[in-house]
N, C-alpha and C positions, 0 to 999 in steps of 0.2 A: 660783387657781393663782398663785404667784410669778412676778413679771415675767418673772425672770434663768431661767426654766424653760423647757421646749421647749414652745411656744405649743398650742391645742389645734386639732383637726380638720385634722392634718397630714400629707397623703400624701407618701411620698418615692420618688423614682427606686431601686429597688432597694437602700434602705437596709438596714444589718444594724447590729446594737447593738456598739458595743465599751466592752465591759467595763474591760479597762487602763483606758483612758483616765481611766472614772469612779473606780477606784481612786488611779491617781496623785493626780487632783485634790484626792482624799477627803483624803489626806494631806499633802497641800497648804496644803488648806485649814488644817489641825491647825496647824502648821507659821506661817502668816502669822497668825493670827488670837492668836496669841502677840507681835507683834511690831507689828500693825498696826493704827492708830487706825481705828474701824468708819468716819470722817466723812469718812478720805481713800479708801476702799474702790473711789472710781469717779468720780476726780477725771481726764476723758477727756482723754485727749491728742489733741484732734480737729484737722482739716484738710481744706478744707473747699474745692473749687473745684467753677464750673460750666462747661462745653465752649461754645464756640461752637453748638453743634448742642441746646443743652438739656440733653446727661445730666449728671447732677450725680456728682462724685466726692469720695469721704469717703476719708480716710488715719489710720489710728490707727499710731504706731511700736510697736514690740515686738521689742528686742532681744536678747530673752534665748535664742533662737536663731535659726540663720540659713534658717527657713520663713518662708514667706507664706499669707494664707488669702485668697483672689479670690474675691468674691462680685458676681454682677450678681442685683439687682432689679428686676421689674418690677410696677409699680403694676395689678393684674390680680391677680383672684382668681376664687373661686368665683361669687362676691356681684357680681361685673361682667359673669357671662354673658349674654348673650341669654335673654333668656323661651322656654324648650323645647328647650334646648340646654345641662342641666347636665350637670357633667361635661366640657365644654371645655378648660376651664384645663389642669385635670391631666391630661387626654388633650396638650392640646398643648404639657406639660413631656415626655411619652414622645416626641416627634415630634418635639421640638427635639434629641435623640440619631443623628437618621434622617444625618445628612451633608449636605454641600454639595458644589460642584464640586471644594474642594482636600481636602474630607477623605471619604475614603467612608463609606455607613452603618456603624453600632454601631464607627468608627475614633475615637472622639473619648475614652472611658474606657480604649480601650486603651493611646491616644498619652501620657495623662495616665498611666496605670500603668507604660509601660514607662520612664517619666522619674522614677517614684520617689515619684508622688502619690497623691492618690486626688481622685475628684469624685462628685456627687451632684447631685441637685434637690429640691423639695417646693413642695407646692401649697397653699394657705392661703386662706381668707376673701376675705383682703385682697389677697396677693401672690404671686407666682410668684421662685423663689428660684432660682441654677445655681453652684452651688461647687467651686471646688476649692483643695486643701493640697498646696504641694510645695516645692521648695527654691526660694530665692529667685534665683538663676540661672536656673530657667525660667520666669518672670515674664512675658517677654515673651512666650515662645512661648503661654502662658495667656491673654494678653491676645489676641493674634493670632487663636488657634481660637476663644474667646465673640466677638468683634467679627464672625468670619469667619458664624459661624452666625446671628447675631442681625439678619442683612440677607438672608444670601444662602441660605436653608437651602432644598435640594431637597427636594419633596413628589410621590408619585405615588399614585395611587388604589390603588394595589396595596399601598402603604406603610400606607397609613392603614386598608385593609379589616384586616391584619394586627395592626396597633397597636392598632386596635378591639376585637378577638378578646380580643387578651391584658389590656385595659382590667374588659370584661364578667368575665373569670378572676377577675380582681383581685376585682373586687365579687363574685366568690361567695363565693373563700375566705376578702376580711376582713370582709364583710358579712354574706352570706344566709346562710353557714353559719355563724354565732357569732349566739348569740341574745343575748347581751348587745350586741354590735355593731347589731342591729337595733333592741332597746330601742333604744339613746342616740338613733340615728337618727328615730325615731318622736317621743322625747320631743322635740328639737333643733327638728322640723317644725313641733310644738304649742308651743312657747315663741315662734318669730316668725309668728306667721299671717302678715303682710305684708311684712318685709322681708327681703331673697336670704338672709340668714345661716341662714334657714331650710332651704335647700337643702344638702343634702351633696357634700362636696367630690367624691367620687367619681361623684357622679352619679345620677342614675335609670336605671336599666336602660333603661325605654322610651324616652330621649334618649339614651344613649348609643348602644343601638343605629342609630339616627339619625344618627350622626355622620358627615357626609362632608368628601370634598378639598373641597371649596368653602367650606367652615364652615370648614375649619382655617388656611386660604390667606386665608381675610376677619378671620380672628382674629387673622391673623399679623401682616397689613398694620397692624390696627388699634392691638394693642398692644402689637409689639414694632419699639419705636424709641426711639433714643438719648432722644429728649424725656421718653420713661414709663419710663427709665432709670435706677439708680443704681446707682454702683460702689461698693463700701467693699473696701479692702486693708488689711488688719492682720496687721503680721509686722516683720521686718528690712528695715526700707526708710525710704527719707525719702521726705518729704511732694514735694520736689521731683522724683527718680527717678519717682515713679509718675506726678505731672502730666504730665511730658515723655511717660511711654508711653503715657496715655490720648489726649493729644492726637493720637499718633502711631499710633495702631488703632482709638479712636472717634470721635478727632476727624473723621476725611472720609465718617465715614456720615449721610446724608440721611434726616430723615424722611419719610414719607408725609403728613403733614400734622399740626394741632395735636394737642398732648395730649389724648387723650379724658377728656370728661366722667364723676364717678362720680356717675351721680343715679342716688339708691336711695331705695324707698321707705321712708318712716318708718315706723315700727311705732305702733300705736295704743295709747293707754293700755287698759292690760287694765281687763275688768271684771268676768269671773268667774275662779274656779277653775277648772283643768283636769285632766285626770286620764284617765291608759290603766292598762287592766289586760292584761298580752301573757301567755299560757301558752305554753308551747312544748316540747316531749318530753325534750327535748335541756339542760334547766337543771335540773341539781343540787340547786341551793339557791335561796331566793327572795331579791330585792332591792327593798331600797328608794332612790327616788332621786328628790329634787328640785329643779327648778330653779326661778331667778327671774332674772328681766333686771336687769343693772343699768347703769350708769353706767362707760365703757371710762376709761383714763386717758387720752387727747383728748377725752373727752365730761364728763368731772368738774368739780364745781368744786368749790375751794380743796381740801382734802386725803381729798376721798369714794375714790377708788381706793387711796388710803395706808391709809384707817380700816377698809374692806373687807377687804382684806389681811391687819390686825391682825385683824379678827372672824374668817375664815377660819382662820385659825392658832391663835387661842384658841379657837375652838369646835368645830374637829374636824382640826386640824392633825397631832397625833400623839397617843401615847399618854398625855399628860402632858393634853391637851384634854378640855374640858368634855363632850365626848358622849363621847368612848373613856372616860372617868372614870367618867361615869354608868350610859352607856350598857351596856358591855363588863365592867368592872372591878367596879363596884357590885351594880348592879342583875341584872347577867348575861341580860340581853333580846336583845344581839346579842353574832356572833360579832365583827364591827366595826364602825366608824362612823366619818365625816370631813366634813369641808364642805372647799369648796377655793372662788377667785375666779381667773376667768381675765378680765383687763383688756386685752386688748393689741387686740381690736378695733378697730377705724378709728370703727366707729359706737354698738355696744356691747360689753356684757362681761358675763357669766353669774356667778351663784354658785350655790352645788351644794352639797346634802346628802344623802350616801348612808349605808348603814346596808343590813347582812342580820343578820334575825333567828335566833337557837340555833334546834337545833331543837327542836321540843315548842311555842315561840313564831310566833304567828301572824305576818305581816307586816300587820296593821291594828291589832293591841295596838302591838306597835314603832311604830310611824306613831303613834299617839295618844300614845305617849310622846313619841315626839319634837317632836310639835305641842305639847304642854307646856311643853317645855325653849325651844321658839324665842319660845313666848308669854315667858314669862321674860326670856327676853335682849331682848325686844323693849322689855316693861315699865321692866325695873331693871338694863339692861346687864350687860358683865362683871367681877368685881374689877381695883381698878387694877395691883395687883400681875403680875396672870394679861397682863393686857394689855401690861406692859410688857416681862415676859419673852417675850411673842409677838414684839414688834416687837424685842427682843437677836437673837433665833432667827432671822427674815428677815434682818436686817441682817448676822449674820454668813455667809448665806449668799452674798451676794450678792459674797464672794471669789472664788467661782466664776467670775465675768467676767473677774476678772483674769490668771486661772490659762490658761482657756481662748480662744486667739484667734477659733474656730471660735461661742463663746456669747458673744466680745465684737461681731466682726462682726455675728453674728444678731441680737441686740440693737439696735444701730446702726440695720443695715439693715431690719428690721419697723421703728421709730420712726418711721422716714422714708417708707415706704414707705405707713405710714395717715398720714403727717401730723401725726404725735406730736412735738413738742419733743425735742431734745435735751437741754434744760435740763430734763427729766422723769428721767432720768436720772441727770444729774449732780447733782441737787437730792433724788435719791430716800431715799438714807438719814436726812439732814438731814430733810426731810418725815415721815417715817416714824415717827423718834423722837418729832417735836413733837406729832404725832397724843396728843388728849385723850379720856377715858372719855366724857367729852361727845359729841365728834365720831363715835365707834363708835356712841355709843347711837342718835346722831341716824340716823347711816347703816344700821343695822340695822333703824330702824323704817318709813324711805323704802323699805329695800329688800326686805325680809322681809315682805311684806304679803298674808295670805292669799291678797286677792283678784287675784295676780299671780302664783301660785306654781301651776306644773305635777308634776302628783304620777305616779311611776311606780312600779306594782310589777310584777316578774318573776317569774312563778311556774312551774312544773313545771305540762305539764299534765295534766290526770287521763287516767287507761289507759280505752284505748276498750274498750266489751264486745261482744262478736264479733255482737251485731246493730245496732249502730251504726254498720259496717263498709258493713253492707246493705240496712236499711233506713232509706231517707232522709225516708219519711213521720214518719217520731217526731223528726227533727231530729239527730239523732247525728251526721254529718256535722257539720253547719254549727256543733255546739257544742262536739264535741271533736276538729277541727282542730288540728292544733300549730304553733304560729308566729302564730296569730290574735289581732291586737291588738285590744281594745275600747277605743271613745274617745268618754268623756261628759264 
């Protein structure tokens, strides 16, 4: 997955897609990439102070209208819960909504609506995110209500039984009931046997049901304080304006003590292959899909997250890609195919290849093809040509930051947030270009390595016959269950 893209395993406060916006930008982007050199594409206008009290505040200008985008981060994810208590995080992004003494509960989007903005939150790996977009004359009042909530938020047991309720909803209808939802979740588990990333953002049902005021009030104490703090404002504003009002709203909040530690545990070098096979009543068509761990862009060295990038893009980025080519277009084995890298982890970063076979095509013929094609790229990499028109195709997207103050903030603020350089960033196109057919091959053969690759396939599962219904001596029951994952 492209950096400048919306990160993965992202739950959000009652998010809804808009569409506009990704139109304008489309044409946007048309528009600038006519006019403007790919090398100045994300050359930051950063600014950069830290508060008396720890929280660190970032300021990008953006004059080209008179909006703001207020983002506060906290360094707190999925991956920092407590062991038997997943599902915290994004539970206590819905409970940061509940009110405080000067604002009452679910008053905090509407106060935000009726001044002309919008807000939101999302829960991540790594971080915990609380946004809002409005005009630059309500700045302060933006900054007053996050300050207001981020020390002093009321909780009552009554709050949280309800909050809990509508949490377990959540995970039925984006979870239990979507069986592709479930695959990713199952393969996700099997890629990190040891480290939290393994966990889903959402939770386990048997911990979330668990969740109490006491859990949420020890979570709150712990990691929401100005120290595990960072503010980024991108919009119509100077770098001094904003200093003055952070001082003036975050400056006199206290923490409860140091920054909490992130000790997570390391993942172990793999040693075999893994592999589920999930049937389920409820899937259409069958899927193929693999992961491998790799190397996040904090965890990289010299240009391994840059060459990745480029492989992901040449080998199943779009339709002009070495598997859509083969795969779909030639050979006609699948309906589609794509590999994607998502980097932006604190600790790692996944690469993925998916593929569903036509029909009449099995999903273990598909599979054997496409362990071919990866043995290939592993051997004799990809043409230089193919590679380079990959990294034109990232680089030109990567307009999209500049267009959008909402993907420039988000950027910024996850960098910061796992401890990623800003000069990762600002160095990214530059890196991207210099990336060598060498440096992919190399990274392809580190990363791509049988013995490290989780294999999933999703298939329909077979129609039960009416004594399998009843008789549980013959095993029918236990083998044509729907939803039942195997995992060798």
């Amino acid at each position: 997955m492209n950096r400048f893209r919306s990160p993965r395993h992202q739950h959000a406060h009652d998010a809804t897609p808009r569409m506009a916006r990704l139109l304008v930008s489309a044409l946007v982007l048309v528009m600038l990439l006519a006019s403007m050199p790919a090398a100045q594409a994300l050359k930051l206008n950063v600014h950069r102070k830290t508060l008396a009290n720890g929280m660190e505040v970032v300021v990008i200008p953006d004059h080209r209208a008179p909006v703001v985008t207020h983002m506060v981060w906290y360094r707190v994810g999925a991956a920092d819960e407590p062991s038997g208590k997943t599902g915290l995080a994004h539970f206590f992004e819905h409970l940061m909504f509940k009110g405080t003494e000067k604002i009452a509960p679910g008053m905090f989007s509407r106060i935000i609506e009726r001044h002309g903005g919008e807000d939101n939150a999302f829960t991540g790996p790594d971080y915990t995110a609380y946004f809002q977009r409005i005009a630059k004359a309500h700045l302060p009042l933006v900054m007053a209500m996050e300050a207001d909530r981020m020390r002093n938020l009321r909780l009552t047991a009554e709050m949280v039984r309800t909050e809990r309720e509508v949490i377990k909803e959540e995970r039925r209808m984006r979870t239990e009931n979507n069986p592709r939802a479930l695959f990713g979740e199952r393969l996700n588990a099997l890629l990190f046997l040891a480290h939290p990333y393994r966990r889903p953002v959402v939770g386990w049902m048997d911990d979330v049901s668990r969740l109490t005021l006491k859990d949420a009030l020890a979570f709150y104490r712990r990691h929401y304080s100005p120290n595990n703090a960072i503010l980024v404002v991108v919009g119509d504003v100077t770098p001094e304006e904003v200093f003055r009002l952070a001082e003036k709203h975050y400056g006199p909040l206290k923490n409860d003590g140091p920054r909490p530690d992130r000790v997570r545990t390391r993942e172990p070098a793999p040693l075999a292959a893994r592999r589920v096979v999930m049937r389920d009543a409820r899937v259409q068509a069958p899927v193929f899909q693999r992961l491998y761990q790799a190397p996040s862009y904090r965890t990289a060295n010299g240009r391994e997250a840059h060459a990745l990038e480029i492989l992901a893009q040449a080998l199943g980025g779009g339709t002009t890609s070495l598997l859509y080519r083969r795969l779909v277009v030639e050979e006609k084995l699948a309906a589609w195919a794509g590999a994607a890298y998502d980097g932006d982890g604190r600790d790692y970063g996944v690469f993925v290849v998916y593929a569903a076979p036509v029909p009449g095509v099995s999903p273990e013929r598909l599979e054997a093809r496409i362990d071919e094609i990866l043995t290939e790229v592993r051997r004799d990499g990809l043409p230089e040509a193919e590679l380079q028109r990959a990294a034109r195709n990232l680089a030109a997207e990567t307009v999209y930051a500049l267009d959008s103050q909402f993907a420039l903030a988000r950027l910024v603020g996850a960098s910061l947030a796992t401890e990623t350089p800003l000069s990762v960033i600002e160095t990214w196109e530059e890196q991207l270009l210099a990336v060598t057919p060498d440096e992919v091959r190399a990274v392809a053969r580190r990363v791509l390595r049988p013995e490290g690759a989780v294999t999933g396939l999703l298939m329909k599962a077979a129609a039960r016959k009416p004594s399998e219904a009843t008789d549980v001596r013959r095993g029918g029951l236990a083998a044509a269950a729907a939803g039942k994952a195997s995992v060798r």
